[in-house]
N, C-alpha and C positions, 0 to 999 in steps of 0.2 A: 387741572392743577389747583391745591387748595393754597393760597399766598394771602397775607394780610401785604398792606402797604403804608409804611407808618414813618417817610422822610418827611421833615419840617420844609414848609413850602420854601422855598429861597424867594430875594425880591425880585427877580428877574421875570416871574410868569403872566405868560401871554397870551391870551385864548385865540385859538385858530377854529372858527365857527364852522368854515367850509371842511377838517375833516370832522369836526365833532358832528355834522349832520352826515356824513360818512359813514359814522358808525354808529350813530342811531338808527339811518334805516337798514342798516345789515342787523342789528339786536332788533329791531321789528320783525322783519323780513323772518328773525330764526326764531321769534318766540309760538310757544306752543299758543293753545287756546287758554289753558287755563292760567301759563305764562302772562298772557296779553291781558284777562281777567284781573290778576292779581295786582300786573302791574298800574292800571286803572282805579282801581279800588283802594290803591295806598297814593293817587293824587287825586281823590275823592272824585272820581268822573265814573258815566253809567255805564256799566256790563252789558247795556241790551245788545242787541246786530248781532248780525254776523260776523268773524275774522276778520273779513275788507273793511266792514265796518269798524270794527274796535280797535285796526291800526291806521286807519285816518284820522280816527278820535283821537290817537293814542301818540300821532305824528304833532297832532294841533293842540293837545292839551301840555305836552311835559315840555321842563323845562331844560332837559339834559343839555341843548345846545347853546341854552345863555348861562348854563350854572356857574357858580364862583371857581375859577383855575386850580384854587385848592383843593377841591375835592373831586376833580376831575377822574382822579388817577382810583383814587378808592370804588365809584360808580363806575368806570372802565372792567377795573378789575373782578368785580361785583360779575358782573355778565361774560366776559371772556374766559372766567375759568371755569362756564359750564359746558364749553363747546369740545367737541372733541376733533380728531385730527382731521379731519374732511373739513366742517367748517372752518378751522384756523387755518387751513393752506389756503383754502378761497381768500378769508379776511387779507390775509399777508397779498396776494394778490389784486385784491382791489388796494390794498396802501400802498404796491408797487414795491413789495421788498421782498426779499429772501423769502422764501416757505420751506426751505430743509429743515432737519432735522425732526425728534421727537416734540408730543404733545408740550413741555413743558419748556422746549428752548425756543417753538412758535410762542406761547404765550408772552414769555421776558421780551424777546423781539418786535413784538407790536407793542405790548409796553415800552417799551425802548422807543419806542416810532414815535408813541402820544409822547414823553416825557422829552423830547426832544425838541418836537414840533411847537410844543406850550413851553419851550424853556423853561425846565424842572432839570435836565441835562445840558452840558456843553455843544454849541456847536460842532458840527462836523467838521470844519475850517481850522478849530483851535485846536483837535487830535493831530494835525503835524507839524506842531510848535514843537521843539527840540532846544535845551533836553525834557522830557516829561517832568512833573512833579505832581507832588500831593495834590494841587488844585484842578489837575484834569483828572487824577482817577476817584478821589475821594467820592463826587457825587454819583459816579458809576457803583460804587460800592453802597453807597447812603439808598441807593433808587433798586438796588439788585432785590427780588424776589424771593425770601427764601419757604421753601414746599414746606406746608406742613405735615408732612409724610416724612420727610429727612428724620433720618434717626442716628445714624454714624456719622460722624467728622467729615468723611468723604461724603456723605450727600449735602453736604453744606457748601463744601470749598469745590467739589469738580466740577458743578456748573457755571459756580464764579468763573474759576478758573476759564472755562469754558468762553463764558461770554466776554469778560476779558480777550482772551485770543478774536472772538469776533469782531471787538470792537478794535483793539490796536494793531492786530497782526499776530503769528506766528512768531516771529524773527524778533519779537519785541518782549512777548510774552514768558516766559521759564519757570513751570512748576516745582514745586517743593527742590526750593534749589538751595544747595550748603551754602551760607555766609557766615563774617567773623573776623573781625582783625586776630584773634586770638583762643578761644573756644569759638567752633564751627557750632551752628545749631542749621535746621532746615526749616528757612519763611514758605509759605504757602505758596505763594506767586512772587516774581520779582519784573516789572515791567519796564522796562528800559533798557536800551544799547549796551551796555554796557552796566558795571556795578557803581562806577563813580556816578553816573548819570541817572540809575534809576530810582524805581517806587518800590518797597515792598509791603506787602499786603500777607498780615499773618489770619488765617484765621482760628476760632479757639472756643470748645466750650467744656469749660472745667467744669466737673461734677465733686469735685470733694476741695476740700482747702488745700491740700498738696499740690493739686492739681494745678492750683491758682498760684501757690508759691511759685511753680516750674513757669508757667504763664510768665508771672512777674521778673524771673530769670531770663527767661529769653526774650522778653520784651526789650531789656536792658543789652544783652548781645546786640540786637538787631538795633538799637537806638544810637550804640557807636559807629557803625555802618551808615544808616541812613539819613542819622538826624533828622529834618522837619520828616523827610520824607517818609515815614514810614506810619502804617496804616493797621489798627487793630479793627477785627469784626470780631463781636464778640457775641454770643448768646450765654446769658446766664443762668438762663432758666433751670439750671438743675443746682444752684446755688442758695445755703438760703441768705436772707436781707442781710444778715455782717458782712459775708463773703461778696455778695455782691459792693457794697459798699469799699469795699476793702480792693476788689478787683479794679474800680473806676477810680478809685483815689488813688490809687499806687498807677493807672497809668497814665492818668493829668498829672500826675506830677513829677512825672521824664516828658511832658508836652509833647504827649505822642497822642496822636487821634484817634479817635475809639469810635465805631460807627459802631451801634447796640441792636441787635436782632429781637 
């Protein structure tokens, strides 16, 4: 899976050394030779030895398990989205969680695991706080993964959607579900018991200015529903800089959350 990772650190992050040496020697463990070469030579340490050799060197010279929390998640991600589905079921296996699904829902899931564990995510304890709001799913949303392979709308939102249901449940979760005191429009996800109680989470990327008009349209549907609660992801990237401009200022100012892909 090809994913950048680009949520602003929150102040809560914690470094957990015992799994970060976890998953250093498993990215030892899998790196090739010229892997373990490279790796050496970009923290200016020698290439001589053998393999055994260059990953003793290579355990005792790097810094990966005292690094700064913030940029854990980026050098994380950096090595687990070269693995393919053999190694990622093992990994999930030594961190003791789930290993179903495809290549790319192991990936978010061990991410999920570090961003959890360093507090970058909500405890598990605060998911059955009732009723939900913006504050437990927003960072879920802010931390989600998106493929740089996605190219349709739906490869943006059904893995959310996806992982959403993994993280809250089935019975909580409701895809592209009709809302509306008055014109009905369909939010992407809607997370909560109920509609008075829940989150929705639209996602969206407009490529022309109409596009963004419509956007802005049912931003404001969805804002008489929701109020605080409601959650825009947005990827702009087919927009040029007015429209983008135009996109973030018209949805700051219904103070509705915009998490930007």
């Amino acid at each position: 899976m090809r994913a950048d990772f680009n949520m602003i650190p929150p102040p809560t992050l914690h470094s957990q050394h015992a799994m970060r040496a976890t998953l250093l020697q498993f990215f030892i463990d899998c790196s090739s030779m010229s892997e373990l070469t490279k790796w050496l030579e970009s923290i200016g340490e020698s290439i001589d030895g053998s393999s055994s050799e260059l990953r003793i060197r290579l355990r005792n010279a790097t810094k990966f398990v005292e690094q700064d929390a913030a940029k854990l998640p980026r050098t994380a991600i950096s090595f687990i989205s070269r693995y393919g589905d053999e190694q990622l079921t093992y990994l999930c296996e030594i961190l003791g969680i789930f290993a179903g699904g495809d290549v790319d829902a192991k990936v978010r899931r061990i991410m999920r695991h570090i961003g959890t564990a360093e507090r970058w995510l909500p405890p598990k304890t605060s998911l059955e706080e009732r009723p939900l709001n913006r504050g437990h799913i927003r960072p879920f949303v802010e931390y989600y993964l998106v493929s740089k392979d996605a190219k349709s709308l739906d490869d943006f939102s059904m893995p959310l959607i996806q992982e959403l249901i993994e993280i809250f449940g089935e019975k909580l979760v409701h895809e592209n579900r009709s809302v509306g005191k008055t014109v009905k429009e369909v939010i992407t996800a809607h997370v909560g018991e109920t509609l008075a109680t829940g989150v929705g989470v639209l996602v969206q990327r407009p490529s022309s200015s109409a596009e963004l008009r419509n956007l802005l349209r049912k931003a404001k549907v969805f804002k008489e529903v929701y109020a605080d609660d409601l959650i825009v992801m947005l990827m702009p990237d087919k927009l040029d800089s007015m429209d983008r401009r135009m996109a973030l200022s018209g949805l700051l100012a219904e103070n509705i959350a915009v998490v930007i892909k």
